[in-house]
BALOBA-1460 file (C-alpha; in Angstrom, 3 decimals):
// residues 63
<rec num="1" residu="x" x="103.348" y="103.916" z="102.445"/>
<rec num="2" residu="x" x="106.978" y="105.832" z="103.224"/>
<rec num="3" residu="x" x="107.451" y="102.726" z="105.658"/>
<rec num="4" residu="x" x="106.783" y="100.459" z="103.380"/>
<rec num="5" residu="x" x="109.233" y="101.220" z="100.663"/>
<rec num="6" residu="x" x="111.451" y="101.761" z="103.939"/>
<rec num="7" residu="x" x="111.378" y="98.108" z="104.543"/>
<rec num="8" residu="x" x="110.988" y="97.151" z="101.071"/>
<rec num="9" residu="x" x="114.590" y="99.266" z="100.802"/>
<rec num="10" residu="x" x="115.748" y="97.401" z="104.080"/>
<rec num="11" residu="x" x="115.375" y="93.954" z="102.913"/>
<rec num="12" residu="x" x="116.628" y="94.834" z="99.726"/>
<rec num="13" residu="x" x="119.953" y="95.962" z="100.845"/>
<rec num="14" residu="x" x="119.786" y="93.092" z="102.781"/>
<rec num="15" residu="x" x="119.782" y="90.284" z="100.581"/>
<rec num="16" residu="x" x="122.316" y="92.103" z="98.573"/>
<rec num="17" residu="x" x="125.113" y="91.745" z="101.459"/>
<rec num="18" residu="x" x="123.563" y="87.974" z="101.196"/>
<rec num="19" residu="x" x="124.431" y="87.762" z="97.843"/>
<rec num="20" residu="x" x="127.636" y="89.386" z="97.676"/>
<rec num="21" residu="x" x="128.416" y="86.639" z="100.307"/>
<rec num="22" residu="x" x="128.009" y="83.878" z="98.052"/>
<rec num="23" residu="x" x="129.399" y="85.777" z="94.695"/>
<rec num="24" residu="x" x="132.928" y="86.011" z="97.046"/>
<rec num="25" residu="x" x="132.322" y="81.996" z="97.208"/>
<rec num="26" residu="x" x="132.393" y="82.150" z="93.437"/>
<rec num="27" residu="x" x="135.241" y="84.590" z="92.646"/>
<rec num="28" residu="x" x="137.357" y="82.488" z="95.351"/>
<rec num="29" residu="x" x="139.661" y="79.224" z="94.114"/>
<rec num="30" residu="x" x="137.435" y="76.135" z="92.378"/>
<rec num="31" residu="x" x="135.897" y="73.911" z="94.707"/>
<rec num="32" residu="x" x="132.961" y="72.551" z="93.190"/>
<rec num="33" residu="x" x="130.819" y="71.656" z="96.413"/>
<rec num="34" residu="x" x="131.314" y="75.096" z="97.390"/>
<rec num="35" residu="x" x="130.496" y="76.543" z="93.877"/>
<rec num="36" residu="x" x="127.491" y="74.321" z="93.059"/>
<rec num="37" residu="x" x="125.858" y="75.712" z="96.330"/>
<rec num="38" residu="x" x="126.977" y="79.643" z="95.786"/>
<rec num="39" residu="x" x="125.633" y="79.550" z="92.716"/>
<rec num="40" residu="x" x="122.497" y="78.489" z="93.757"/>
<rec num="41" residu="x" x="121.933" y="80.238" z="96.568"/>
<rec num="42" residu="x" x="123.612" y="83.528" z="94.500"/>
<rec num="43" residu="x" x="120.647" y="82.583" z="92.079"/>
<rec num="44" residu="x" x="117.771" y="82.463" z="94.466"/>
<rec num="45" residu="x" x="118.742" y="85.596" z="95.994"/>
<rec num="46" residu="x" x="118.886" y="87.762" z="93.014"/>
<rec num="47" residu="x" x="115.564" y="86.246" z="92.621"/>
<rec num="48" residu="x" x="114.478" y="87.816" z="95.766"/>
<rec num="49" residu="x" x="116.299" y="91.203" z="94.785"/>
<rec num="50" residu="x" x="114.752" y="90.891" z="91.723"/>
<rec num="51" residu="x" x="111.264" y="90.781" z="93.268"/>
<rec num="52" residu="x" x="111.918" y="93.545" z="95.951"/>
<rec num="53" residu="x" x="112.684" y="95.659" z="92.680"/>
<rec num="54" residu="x" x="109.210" y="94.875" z="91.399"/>
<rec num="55" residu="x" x="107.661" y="95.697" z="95.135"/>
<rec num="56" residu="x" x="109.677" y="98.958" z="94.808"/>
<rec num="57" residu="x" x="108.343" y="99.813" z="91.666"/>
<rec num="58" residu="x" x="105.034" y="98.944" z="92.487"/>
<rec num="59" residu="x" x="104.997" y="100.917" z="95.869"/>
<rec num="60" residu="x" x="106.871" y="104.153" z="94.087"/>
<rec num="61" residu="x" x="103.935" y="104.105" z="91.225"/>
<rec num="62" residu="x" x="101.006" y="104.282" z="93.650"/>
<rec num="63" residu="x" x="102.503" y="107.172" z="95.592"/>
């Protein structure tokens, strides 16, 4: 169970670099080719965070 929420953890952190990569795309001068593709990629992986929170959860309230 520990290495579960160990990877759960893992992947979490890394999707975060992921989507800090794309939010830089976003805070960076207006290109809107560029932007329209950050932002959706910036959306589907806080998505994914999103659900790793729920696995985290879920993991943390059967231990």
């Amino acid at each position: 169970m520990i290495e579960r929420l160990d990877t759960l953890k893992a992947a979490r952190m890394r999707m975060i670099e992921e989507r800090d990569v794309h939010a830089k795309v976003l805070a960076a001068p207006f290109n809107r080719d560029n932007a329209e593709r950050a932002r959706m990629k910036f959306v589907e992986m806080q998505n994914v965070v999103d659900a790793i929170d729920r696995a985290i959860l879920g993991e943390q309230s059967v231990q």
